[in-house]
DSSP file (Angstrom, degrees, kcal/mol; ACC not computed):
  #  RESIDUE AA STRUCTURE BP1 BP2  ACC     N-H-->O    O-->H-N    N-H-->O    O-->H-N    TCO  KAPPA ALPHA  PHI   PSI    X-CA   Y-CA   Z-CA
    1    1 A X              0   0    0      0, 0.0     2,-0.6     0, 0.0     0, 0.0   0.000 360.0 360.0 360.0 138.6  -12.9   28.9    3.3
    2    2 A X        -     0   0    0      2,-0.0     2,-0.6     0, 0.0     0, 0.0  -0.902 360.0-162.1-114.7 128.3  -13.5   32.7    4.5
    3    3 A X        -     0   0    0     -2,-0.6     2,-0.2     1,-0.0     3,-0.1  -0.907  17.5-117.8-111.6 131.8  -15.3   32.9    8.0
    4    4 A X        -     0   0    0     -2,-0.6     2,-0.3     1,-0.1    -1,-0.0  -0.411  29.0-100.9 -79.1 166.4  -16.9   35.7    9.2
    5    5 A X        -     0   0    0     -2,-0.2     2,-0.3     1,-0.1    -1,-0.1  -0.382  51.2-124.5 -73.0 119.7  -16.0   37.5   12.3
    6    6 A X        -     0   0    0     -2,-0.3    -1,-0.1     1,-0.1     3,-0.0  -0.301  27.2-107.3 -73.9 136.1  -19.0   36.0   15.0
    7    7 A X        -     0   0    0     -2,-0.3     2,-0.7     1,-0.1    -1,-0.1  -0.227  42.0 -87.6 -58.1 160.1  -21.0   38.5   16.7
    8    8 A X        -     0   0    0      1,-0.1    14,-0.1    14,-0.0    -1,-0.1  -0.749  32.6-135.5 -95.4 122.2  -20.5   39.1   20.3
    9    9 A X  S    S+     0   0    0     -2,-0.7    13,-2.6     1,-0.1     2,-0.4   0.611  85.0  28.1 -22.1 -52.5  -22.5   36.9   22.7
   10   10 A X  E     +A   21   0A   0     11,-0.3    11,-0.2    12,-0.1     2,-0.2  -0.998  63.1 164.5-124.3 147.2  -23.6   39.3   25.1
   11   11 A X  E     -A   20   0A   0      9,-0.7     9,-2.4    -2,-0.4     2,-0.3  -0.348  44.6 -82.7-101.1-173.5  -24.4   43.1   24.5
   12   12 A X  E     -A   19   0A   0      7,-0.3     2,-0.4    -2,-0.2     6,-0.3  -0.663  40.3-106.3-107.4 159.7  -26.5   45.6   26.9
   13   13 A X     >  -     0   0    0      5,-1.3     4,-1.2    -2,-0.3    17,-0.2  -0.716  33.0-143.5 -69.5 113.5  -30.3   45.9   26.8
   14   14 A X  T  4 S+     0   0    0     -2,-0.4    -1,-0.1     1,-0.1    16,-0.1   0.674 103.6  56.5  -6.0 -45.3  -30.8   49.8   24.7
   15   15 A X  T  4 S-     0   0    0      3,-0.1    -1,-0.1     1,-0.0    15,-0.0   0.799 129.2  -4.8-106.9 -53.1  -33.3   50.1   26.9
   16   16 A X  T  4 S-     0   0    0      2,-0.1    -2,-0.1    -3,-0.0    14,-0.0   0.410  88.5-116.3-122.4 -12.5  -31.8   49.7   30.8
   17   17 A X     <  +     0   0    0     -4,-1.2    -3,-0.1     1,-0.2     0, 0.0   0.177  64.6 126.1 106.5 -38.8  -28.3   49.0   30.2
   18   18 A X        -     0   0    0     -6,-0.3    -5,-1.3     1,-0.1    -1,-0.2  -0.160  62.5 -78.7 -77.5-177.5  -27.5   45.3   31.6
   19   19 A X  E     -A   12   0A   0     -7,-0.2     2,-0.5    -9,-0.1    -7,-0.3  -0.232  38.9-161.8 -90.0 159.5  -26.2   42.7   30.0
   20   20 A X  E     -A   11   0A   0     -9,-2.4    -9,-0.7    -8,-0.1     2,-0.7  -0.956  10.0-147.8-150.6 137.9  -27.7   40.3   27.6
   21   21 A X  E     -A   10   0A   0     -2,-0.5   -11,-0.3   -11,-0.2     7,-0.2  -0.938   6.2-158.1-106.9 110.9  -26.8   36.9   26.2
   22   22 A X  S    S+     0   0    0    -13,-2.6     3,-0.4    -2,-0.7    -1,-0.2   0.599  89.5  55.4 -75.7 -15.4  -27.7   36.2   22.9
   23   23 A X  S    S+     0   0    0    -14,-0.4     2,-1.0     1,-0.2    -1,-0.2   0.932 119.0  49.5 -71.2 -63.6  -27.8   32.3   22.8
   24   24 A X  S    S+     0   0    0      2,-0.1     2,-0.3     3,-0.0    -2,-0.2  -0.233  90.8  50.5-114.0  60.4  -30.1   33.0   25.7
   25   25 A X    >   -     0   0    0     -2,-1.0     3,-0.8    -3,-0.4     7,-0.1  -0.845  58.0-140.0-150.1 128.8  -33.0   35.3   25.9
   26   26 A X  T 3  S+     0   0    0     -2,-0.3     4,-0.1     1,-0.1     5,-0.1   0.214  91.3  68.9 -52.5   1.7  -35.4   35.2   23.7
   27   27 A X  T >  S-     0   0    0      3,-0.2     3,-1.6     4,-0.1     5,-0.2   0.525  83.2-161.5-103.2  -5.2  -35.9   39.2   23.6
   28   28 A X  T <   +     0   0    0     -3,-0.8     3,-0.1     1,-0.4   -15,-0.0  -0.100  69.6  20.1 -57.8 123.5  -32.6   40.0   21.9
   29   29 A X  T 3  S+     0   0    0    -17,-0.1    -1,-0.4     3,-0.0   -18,-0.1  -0.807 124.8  61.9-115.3  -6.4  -31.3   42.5   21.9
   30   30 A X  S <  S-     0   0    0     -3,-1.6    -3,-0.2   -17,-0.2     3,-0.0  -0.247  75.3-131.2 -58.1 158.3  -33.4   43.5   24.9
   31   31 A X  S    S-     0   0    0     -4,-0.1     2,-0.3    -3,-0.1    -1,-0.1   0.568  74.1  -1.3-109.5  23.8  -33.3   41.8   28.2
   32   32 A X  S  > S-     0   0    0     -5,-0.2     4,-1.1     1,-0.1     5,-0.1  -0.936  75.6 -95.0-144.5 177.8  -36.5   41.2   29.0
   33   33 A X  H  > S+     0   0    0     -2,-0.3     4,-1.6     2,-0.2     5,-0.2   0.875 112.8  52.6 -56.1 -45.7  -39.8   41.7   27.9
   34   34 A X  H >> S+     0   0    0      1,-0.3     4,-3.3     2,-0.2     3,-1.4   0.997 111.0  48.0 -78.3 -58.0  -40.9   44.6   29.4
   35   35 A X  H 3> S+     0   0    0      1,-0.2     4,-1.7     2,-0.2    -1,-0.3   0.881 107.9  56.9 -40.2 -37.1  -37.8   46.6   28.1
   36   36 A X  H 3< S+     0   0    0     -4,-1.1    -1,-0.2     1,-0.2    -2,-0.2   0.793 107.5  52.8 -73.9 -15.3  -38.6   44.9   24.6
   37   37 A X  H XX S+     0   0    0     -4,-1.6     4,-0.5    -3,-1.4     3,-0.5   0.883 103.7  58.5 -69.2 -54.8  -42.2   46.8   25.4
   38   38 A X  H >X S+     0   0    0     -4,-3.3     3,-2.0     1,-0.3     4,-1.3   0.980 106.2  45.5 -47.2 -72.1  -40.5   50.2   26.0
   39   39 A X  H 3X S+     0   0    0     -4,-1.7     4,-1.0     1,-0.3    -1,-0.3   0.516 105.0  56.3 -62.4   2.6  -39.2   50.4   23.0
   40   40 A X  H <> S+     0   0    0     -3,-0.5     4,-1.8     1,-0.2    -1,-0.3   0.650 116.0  44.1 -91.6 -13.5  -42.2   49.4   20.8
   41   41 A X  H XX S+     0   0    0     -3,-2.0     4,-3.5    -4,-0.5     3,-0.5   0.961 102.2  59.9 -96.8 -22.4  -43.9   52.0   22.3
   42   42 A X  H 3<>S+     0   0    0     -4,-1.3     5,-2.5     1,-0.3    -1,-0.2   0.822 115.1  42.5 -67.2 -48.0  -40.9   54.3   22.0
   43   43 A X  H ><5S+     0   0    0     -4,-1.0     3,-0.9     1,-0.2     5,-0.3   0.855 111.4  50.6 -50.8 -57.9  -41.7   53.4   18.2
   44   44 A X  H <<5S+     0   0    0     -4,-1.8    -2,-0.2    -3,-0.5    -1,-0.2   0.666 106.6  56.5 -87.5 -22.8  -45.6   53.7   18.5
   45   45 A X  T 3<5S-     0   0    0     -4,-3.5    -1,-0.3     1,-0.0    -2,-0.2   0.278 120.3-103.9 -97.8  23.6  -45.4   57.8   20.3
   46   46 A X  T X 5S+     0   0    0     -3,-0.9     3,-1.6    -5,-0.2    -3,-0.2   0.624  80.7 140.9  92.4   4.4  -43.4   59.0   17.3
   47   47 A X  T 3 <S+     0   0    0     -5,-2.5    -4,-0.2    -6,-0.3    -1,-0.2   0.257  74.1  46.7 -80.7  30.5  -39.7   58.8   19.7
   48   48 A X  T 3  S+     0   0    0     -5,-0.3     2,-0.4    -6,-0.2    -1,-0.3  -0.198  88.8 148.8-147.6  47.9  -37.5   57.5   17.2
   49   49 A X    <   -     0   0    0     -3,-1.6     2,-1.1    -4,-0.1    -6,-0.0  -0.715  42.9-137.4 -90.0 134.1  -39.1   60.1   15.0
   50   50 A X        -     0   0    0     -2,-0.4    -1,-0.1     2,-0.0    -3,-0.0  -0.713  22.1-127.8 -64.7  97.1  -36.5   61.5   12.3
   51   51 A X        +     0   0    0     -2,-1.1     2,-0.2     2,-0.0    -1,-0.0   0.032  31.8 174.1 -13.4 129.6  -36.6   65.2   11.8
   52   52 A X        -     0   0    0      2,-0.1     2,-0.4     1,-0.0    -2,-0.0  -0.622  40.8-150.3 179.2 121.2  -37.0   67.1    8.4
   53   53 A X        +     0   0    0     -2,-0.2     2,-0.5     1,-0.0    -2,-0.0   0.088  66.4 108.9 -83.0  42.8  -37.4   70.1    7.0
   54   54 A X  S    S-     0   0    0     -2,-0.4     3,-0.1     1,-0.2    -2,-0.1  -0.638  71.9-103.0 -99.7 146.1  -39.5   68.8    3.8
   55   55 A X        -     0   0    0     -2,-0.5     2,-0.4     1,-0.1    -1,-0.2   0.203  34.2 -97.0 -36.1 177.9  -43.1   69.6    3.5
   56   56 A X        -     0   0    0     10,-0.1    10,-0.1     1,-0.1    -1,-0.1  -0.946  42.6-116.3-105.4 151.5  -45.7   67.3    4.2
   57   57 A X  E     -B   65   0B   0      8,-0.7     8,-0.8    -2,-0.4     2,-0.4   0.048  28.5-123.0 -80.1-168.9  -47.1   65.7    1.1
   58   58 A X  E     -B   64   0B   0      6,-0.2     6,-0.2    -3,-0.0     5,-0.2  -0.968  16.6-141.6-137.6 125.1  -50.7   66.6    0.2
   59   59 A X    >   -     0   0    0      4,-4.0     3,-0.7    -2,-0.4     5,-0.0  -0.108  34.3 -99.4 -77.5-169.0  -53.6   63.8   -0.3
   60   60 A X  T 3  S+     0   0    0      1,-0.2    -1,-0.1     2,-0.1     0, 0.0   0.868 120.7  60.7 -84.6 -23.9  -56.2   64.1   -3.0
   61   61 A X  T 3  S-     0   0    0      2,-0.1    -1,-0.2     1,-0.1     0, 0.0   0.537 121.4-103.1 -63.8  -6.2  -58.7   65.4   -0.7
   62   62 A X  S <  S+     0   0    0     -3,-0.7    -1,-0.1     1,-0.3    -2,-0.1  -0.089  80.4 137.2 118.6 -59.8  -56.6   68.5    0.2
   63   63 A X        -     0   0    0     -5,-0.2    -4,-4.0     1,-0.1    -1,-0.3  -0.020  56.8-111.3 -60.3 158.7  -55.7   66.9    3.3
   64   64 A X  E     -B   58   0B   0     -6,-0.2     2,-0.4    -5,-0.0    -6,-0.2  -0.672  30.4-156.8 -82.9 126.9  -51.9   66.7    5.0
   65   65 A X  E     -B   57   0B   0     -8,-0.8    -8,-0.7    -2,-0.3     2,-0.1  -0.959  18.1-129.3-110.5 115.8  -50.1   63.4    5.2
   66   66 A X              0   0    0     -2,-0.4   -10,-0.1     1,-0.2    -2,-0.0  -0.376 360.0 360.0 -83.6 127.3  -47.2   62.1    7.6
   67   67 A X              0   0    0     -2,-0.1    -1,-0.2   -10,-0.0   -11,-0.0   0.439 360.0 360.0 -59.8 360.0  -44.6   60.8    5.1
């Protein structure tokens, strides 16, 4: 039988740093809510935006569209 190697039990929050138990928080890999908050917005103001120098595509009206 081949087992995989288990993931590590606790990690750090992304977001503030401390330490996080994955059997226990529901927020993982964050450790709270409000850090799990930060980063959705991190998401929702374009800060985990990838860079690139390709155009932006064009609709059928003319208008510019973010890929």
């Amino acid at each position: 039988m081949v087992m995989s190697p288990a993931l590590p039990r606790k990690v750090t929050c992304p977001i503030c740093g401390k330490h996080v138990d994955k059997n226990q928080n529901g927020h993982y890999p964050f450790c709270s809510e409000r850090c799990q908050m930060v980063d959705l917005g991190q998401w929702l103001q374009g800060g985990y935006r990838i860079e690139s120098n390709e155009p932006l595509a064009q609709s059928d009206d003319g208008e510019d569209e973010t890929p």
